[in-house]
N, C-alpha and C positions, 0 to 999 in steps of 0.2 A: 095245166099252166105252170111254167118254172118261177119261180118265188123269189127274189131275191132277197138275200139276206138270214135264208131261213134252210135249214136240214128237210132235205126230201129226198125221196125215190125216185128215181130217175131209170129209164131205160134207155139201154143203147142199141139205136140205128142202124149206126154205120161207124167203121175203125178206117183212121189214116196212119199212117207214119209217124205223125206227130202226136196221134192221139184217140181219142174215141169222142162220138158225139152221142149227147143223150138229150132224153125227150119225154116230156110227161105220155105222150100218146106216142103210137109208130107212126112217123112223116109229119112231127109237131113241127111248125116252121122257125117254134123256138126255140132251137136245140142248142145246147151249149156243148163246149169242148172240155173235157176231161183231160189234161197234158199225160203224155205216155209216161212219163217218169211216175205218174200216179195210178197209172192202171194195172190192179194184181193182172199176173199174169193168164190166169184160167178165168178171162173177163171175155165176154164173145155178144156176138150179134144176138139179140134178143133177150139179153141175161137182167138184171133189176140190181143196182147198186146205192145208198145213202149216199149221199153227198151234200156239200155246202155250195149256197152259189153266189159271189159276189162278183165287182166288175175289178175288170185285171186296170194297169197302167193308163191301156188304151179306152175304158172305160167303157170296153167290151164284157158282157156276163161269162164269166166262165166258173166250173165246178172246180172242189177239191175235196180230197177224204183226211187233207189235214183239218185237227180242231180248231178252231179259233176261240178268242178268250171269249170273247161276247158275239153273240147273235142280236139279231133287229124286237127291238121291244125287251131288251134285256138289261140288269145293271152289271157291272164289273169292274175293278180296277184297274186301268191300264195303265202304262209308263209314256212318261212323252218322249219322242227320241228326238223330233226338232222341234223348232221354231219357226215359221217361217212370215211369208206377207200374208198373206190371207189365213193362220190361223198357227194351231198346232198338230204336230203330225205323232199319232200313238201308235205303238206297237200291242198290234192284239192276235200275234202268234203267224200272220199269216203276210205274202212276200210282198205286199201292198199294205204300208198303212195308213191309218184312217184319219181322216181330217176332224180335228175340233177347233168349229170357224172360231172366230175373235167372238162374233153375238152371242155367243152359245158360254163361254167363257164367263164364272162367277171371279173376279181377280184375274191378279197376275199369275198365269205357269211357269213352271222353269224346270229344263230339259233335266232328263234323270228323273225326276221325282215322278209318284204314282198319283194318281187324284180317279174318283170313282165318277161316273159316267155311265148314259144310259144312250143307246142305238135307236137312232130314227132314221128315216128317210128323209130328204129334203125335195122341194120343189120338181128339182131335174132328176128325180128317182134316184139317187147318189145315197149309199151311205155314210151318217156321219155320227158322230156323238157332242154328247151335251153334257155341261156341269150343272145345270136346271133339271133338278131331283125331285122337286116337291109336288108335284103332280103325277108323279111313278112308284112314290113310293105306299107301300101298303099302308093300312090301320089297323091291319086285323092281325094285332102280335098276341104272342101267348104267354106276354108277359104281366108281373102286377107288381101294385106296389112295394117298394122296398130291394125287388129283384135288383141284381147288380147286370151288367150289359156292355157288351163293348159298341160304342158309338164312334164313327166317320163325321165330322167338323164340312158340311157341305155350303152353307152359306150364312153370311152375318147378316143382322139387321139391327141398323142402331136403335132403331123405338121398341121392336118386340123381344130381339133376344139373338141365341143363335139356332142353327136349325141342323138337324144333326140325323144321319143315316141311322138306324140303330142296327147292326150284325148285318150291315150294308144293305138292306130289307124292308125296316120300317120307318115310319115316321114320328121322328123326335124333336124338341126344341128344349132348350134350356132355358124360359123365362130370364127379361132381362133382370130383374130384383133378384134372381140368383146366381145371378154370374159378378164374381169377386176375383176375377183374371182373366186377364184377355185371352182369349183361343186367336185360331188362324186356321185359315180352308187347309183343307187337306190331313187335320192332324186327326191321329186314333187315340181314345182316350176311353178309360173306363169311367161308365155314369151309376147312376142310381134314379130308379123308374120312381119320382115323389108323387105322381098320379098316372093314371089311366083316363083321358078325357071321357065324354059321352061321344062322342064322335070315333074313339077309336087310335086317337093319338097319343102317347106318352108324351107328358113334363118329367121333364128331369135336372138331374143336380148332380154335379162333381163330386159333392158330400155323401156320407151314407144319412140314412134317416137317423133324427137327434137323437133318439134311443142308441144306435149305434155308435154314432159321430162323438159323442160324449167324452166316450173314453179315452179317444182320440186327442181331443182337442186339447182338451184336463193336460195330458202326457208335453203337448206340442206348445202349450201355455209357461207349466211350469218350466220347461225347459229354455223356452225364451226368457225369463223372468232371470234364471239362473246368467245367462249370458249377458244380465244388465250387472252382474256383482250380485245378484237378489234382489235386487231393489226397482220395482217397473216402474218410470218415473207418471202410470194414468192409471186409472182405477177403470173399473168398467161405467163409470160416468161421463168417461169421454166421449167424443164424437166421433161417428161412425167412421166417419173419413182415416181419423188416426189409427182407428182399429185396425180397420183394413189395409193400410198403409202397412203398420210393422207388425201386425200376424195374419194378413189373409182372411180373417175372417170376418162375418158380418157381427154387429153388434151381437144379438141374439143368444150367438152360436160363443161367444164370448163369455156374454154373462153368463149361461153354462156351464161352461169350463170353470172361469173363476167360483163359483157356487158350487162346482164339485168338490175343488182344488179345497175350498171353505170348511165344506164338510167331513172333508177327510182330515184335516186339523193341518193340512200342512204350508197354509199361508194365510197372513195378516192383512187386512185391509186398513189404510189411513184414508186421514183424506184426498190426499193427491198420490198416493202410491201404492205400490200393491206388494209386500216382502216377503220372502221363504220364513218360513218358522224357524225358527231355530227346535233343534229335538233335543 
């Protein structure tokens, strides 16, 4: 039985002019066409060649021994090349590209740009793709705490968080109590794995863990503090909101910084300010 969507073996029948027909069995009644521009030349009646088989324009199955980016049941990054009324149309290597309907769509696309995607079938046996990842994607990473990761930005969710491809493979989320700036679908960013669920999922954080983060912060604190004159007009008694507002960072991650900054002797605390020491 020929597969759509999917790499197989394929034998050939019978050769026309335009092409070769191939067939899982001899005199399969569902044989598909091979275009002669594709057929090596020492290619003959009874011979076994790999092939790809999707539906051409006419939405007829035909074979090819060109790659495509993604196969049926697979993720990949494609490019959109239009827009159109029922959907968007990507380029996944091969001379038909594939439709990703409006449903299927997390957000707005916009032609040029890549966004990752997984291969289904639909209703009328038609290939298409989807920006609905979370049910594709694995749990079973080999990664642990602390590891650092590059993550794909696949969907938002205002009450949980965002939800994030991790090496386009796993299943990640950014908890919303950790997210201190807005992302947007489609962007590549580097995370840090803050847990490993029981389930098999990664929480993650755009920060490194605070043992790391630390020294970081201390550097990106006093540096701010320097660009007020020296003088920080809040103390780490402010409110969250302010923190986050003029350094990005959550309280916490704050009082850390400042506490390091403290211990190292190189800044004052008052009561409404925060000054570089003088040395």
């Amino acid at each position: 039985m020929i597969e759509i969507g999917k790499w197989q073996t394929l034998k050939v029948i019978r050769s026309k002019e335009f092409g070769v027909y191939l067939a899982s069995e001899k005199g399969d009644r569902d044989a598909v066409l091979l275009p002669r521009k594709q057929v090596p030349d020492d290619l003959k009646a009874g011979d076994e060649i790999e092939v790809f088989v999707y539906r051409d324009s006419s939405d007829r199955p035909i074979a090819t021994v060109r790659q495509p980016l993604i196969t049926l049941g697979k993720i990949a990054r494609l490019k959109v090349a239009s827009v159109g009324e029922i959907g968007a149309f990507m380029d996944w290597g091969l001379e038909k590209d594939i439709l990703l309907p409006y449903k299927e769509m997390l957000g707005k696309v916009r032609e040029g740009r890549e966004y990752l995607v997984y291969m289904y079938m639909d209703k009328s046996s038609r290939l298409c793709v989807s920006m609905k990842l979370y049910e594709h994607l694995s749990v079973q990473s080999p990664y642990h705490k602390g590891d650092s990761v590059k993550g794909y930005v696949y969907q938002l969710n205002e009450k949980m968080g965002v939800f994030v491809a991790v090496e386009d493979k796993y299943q990640g989320m950014v908890p919303k109590q950790q997210l201190h700036r807005r992302l947007h679908i489609g962007e590549s960013l580097d995370f840090y794995v803050s847990e490993v669920r029981e389930d098999g999922k990664l929480n993650l954080s755009l920060n490194r863990p605070a043992y790391q983060q630390m020294e970081e912060d201390s550097d990106m604190v006093y540096q701010v503090i320097l660009s007020f004159d020296g003088v920080l007009p809040f103390t780490d008694k402010a409110s969250p909101e302010v923190i986050e507002r003029e350094l990005g960072l959550s309280k916490n991650a704050f009082k850390r910084a400042v506490g390091r900054l403290l211990k190292e002797g190189r800044i004052e605390i008052g009561e409404r300010s925060i000054t570089i020491k003088e040395s």
